[in-house]
Structure formats: structure tokens, C-alpha cells
C-alpha positions as CSV (number, residue, x, y, z in Angstrom):
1,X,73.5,128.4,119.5
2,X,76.9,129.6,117.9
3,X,79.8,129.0,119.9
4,X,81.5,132.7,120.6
5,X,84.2,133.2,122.2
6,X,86.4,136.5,122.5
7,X,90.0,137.1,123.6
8,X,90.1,140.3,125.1
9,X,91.6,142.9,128.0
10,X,89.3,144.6,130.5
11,X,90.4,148.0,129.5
12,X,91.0,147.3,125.7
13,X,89.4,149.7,123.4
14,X,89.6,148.0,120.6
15,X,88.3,144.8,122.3
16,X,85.0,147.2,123.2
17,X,84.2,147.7,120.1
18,X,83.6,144.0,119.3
19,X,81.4,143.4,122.8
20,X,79.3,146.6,121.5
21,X,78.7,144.9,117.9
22,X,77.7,141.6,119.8
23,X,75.5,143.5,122.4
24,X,73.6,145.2,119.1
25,X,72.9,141.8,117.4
26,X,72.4,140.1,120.9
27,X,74.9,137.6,120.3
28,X,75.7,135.6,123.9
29,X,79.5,135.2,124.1
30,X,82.5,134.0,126.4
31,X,84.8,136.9,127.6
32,X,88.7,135.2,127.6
33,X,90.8,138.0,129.6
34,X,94.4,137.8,128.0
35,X,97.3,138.5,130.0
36,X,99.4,140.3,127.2
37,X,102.6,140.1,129.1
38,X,101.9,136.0,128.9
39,X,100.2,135.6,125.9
40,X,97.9,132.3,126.0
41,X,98.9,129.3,123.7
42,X,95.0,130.4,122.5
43,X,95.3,134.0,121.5
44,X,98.9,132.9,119.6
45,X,97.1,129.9,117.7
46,X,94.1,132.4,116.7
47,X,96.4,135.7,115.8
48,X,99.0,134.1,113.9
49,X,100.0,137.4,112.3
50,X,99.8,140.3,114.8
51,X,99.4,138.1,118.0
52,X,96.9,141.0,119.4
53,X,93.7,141.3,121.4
54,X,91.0,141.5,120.4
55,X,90.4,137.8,118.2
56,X,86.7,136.3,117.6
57,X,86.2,132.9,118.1
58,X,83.3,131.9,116.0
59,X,82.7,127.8,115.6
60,X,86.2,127.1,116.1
61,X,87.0,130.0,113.5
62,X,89.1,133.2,114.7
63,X,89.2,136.5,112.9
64,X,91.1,139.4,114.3
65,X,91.5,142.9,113.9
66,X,88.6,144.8,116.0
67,X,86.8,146.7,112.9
68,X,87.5,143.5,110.7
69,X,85.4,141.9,113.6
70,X,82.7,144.1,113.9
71,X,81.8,143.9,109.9
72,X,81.9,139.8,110.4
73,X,79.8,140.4,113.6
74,X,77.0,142.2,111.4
75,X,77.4,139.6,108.3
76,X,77.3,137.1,110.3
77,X,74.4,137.6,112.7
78,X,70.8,138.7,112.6
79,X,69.4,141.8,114.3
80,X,70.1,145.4,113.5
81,X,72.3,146.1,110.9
82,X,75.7,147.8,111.7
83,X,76.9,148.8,108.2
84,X,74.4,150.8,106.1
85,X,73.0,149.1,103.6
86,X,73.5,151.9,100.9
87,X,77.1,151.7,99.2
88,X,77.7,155.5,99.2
89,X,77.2,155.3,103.3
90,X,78.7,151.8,104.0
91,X,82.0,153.6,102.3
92,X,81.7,156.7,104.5
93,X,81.1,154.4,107.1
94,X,84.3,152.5,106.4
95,X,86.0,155.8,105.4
96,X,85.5,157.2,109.0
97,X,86.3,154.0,110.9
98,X,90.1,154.3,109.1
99,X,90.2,157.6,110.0
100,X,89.4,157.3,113.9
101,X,92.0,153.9,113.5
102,X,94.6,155.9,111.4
103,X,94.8,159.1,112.5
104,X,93.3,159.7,115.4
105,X,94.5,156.5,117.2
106,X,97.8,157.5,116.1
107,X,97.8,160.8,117.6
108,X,95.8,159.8,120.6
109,X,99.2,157.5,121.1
110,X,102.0,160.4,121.2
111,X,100.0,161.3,124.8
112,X,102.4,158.9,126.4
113,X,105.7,160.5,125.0
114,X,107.7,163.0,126.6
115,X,108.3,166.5,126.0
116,X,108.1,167.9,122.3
117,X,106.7,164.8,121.1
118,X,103.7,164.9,123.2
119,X,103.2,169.0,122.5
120,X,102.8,167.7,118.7
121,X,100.6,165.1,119.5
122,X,98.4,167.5,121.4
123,X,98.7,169.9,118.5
124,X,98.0,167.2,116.0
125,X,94.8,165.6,118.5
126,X,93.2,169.7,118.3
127,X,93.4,169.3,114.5
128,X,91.8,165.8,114.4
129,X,89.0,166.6,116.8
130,X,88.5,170.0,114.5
131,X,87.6,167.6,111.8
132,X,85.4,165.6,113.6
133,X,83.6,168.3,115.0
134,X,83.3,170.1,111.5
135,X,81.6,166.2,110.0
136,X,79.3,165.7,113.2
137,X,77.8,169.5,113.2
138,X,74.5,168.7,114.5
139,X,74.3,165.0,113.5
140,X,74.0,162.5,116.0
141,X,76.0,159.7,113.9
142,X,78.6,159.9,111.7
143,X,76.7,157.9,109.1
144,X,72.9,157.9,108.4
145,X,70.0,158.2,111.2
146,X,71.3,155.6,113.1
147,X,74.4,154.4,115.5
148,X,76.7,152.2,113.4
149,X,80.2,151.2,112.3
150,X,81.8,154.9,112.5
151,X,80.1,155.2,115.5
152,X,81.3,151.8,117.0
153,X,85.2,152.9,115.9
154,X,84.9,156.1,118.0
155,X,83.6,154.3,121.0
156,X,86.8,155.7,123.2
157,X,84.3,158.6,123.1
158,X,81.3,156.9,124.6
159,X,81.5,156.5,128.5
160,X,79.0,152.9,128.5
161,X,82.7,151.0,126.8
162,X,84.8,152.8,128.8
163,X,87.3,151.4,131.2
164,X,86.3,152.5,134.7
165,X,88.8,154.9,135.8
166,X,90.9,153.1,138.9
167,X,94.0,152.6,140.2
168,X,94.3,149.6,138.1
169,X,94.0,151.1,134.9
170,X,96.3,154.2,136.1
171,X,98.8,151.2,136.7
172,X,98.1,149.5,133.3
173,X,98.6,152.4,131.2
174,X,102.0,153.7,133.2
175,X,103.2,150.1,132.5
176,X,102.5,150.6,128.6
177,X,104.1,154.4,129.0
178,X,107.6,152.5,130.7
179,X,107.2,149.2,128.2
180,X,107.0,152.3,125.3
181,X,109.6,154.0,126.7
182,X,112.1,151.6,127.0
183,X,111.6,150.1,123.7
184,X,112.6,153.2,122.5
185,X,115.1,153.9,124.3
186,X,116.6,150.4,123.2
187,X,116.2,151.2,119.4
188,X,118.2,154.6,119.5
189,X,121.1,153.0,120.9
């Protein structure tokens, strides 16, 4: 058996999406919790670059970015495919992931900002979700007959990968909102 390993948070989206890919192709896997205000001597070896959950440990091999992830998960491993085989769809597919990442994950951010900043993300959110709406209609999936990649980068939608909603992740995220905060605060002086 492979050996798997994945550096991740509890209530990381992101880090969701790669458990979901690994639950579809039934790969077994270690869960490493990070503690991101003391990042481990691990996650800074294996995310050189970005030094960011979520990082797949594959054979002693790590490979970061959570959609990056999910394509090497369905490469990588047999059982249902991920990624539409057909070029046209594996670009939608791909097309869609960036825009839930881009755009929507941008927007989705401005909800922890203050005042007219958070008015325009809430503006800008409407207009995203309009879009989504308008390409989902009546279709199930984003791409094809069947749950894949788009579907996998949307999963802040599906309540199975959600967080549970506690106290602790009411204190995670107002920690993120004052770490935000502050770092702004710090850059306009």
C-alpha cells in the first residue's frame, strides 16, 4: 500500500477537497493537523513556496495546492475518475474549478472586512452565485452526468465537507478576521 499522508486543518476547505478525492478513489491516508500559527518543520519542508495547508504526501513526494492535488489524486490512483475523460469537459471542468478558486473565493473573503468593503463583497458574492445559478439550471453537476472536479472545488457548498459549526470554529475564524485585520491595519501606516 502507498504511503499517504496529508497536512491539513480540521476546518480547512481547501484541505476538504483533497480528503473528498481520496474518499472517491478509496485511498487510505494519515490526517497530520497543522497548527498554522506554528507551522511544523514537516509542512515547511513539503510547501517550500507558499508554506500552506493543504500538502499531499505521497511516497515521500509532496505536492500542494488543493485542486493541483485532487488532479494528482485522480492520475495517480484507480477507481472513479474525477476529471472527465473528454478534453472539451476536462477544460470546463478546470475552467469552473478557477472560477469557484478565483472569484468566488475571493469574494467569499471580503465577508470578514468591515463596513463598505464587506457591502461590495456581498454585492459582488450575489453576482457570482447569479452565474452559478444561470450554469447549474437543472443540472446536478457542473460538468457531465457525474460528480467531479468542479464539483469537488465547490465543496464549501456541500454540508458532508463542512466544518461542524461550534464554538471552535466561531473562534478560528474571529482569529483570522483580527490576524486580517491587523495586517491591514499595519500596511496602511
Amino acid at each position: 500500500m502507498a504511503d499517504v499522508k496529508l497536512l491539513g486543518l480540521w476546518c480547512s476547505f481547501f484541505g476538504h477537497r483533497v480528503e473528498w478525492a481520496l474518499k472517491i478513489k478509496g485511498v487510505k491516508y494519515e490526517l497530520i493537523e497543522e497548527d498554522l500559527q506554528n507551522k511544523s518543520p514537516l509542512l515547511l519542508q513539503s510547501s517550500p513556496i507558499h508554506k500552506k495547508i493543504p500538502v499531499l504526501i505521497h511516497n515521500g513526494k509532496s505536492i500542494c495546492e488543493s485542486m493541483v492535488i485532487v488532479e494528482y489524486i485522480d492520475e495517480t490512483f484507480e477507481g472513479p475518475s474525477i476529471l472527465p475523460k473528454d478534453p472539451y469537459d476536462r477544460a470546463l471542468a478546470h475552467l469552473w474549478a478557477k472560477f469557484l478558486d478565483d472569484k468566488v473565493g475571493a469574494v467569499v473573503s471580503t465577508f470578514i472586512r468591515k463596513g463598505e468593503e464587506q457591502e461590495k463583497g456581498k454585492e459582488e458574492a450575489c453576482e457570482m452565485l447569479k452565474v452559478l445559478d444561470n450554469e447549474l439550471k437543472d443540472k446536478k453537476f457542473f460538468v457531465g452526468d457525474k460528480f467531479g472536479f468542479a464539483d469537488i472545488a465547490a465543496n464549501c457548498q456541500v454540508k458532508e465537507y463542512l466544518p461542524p459549526r461550534n464554538d471552535e470554529l466561531l473562534a478560528f475564524f474571529q482569529g483570522c478576521s483580527s490576524t486580517h485585520a491587523a495586517a491591514s491595519a499595519s500596511t496602511q501606516k
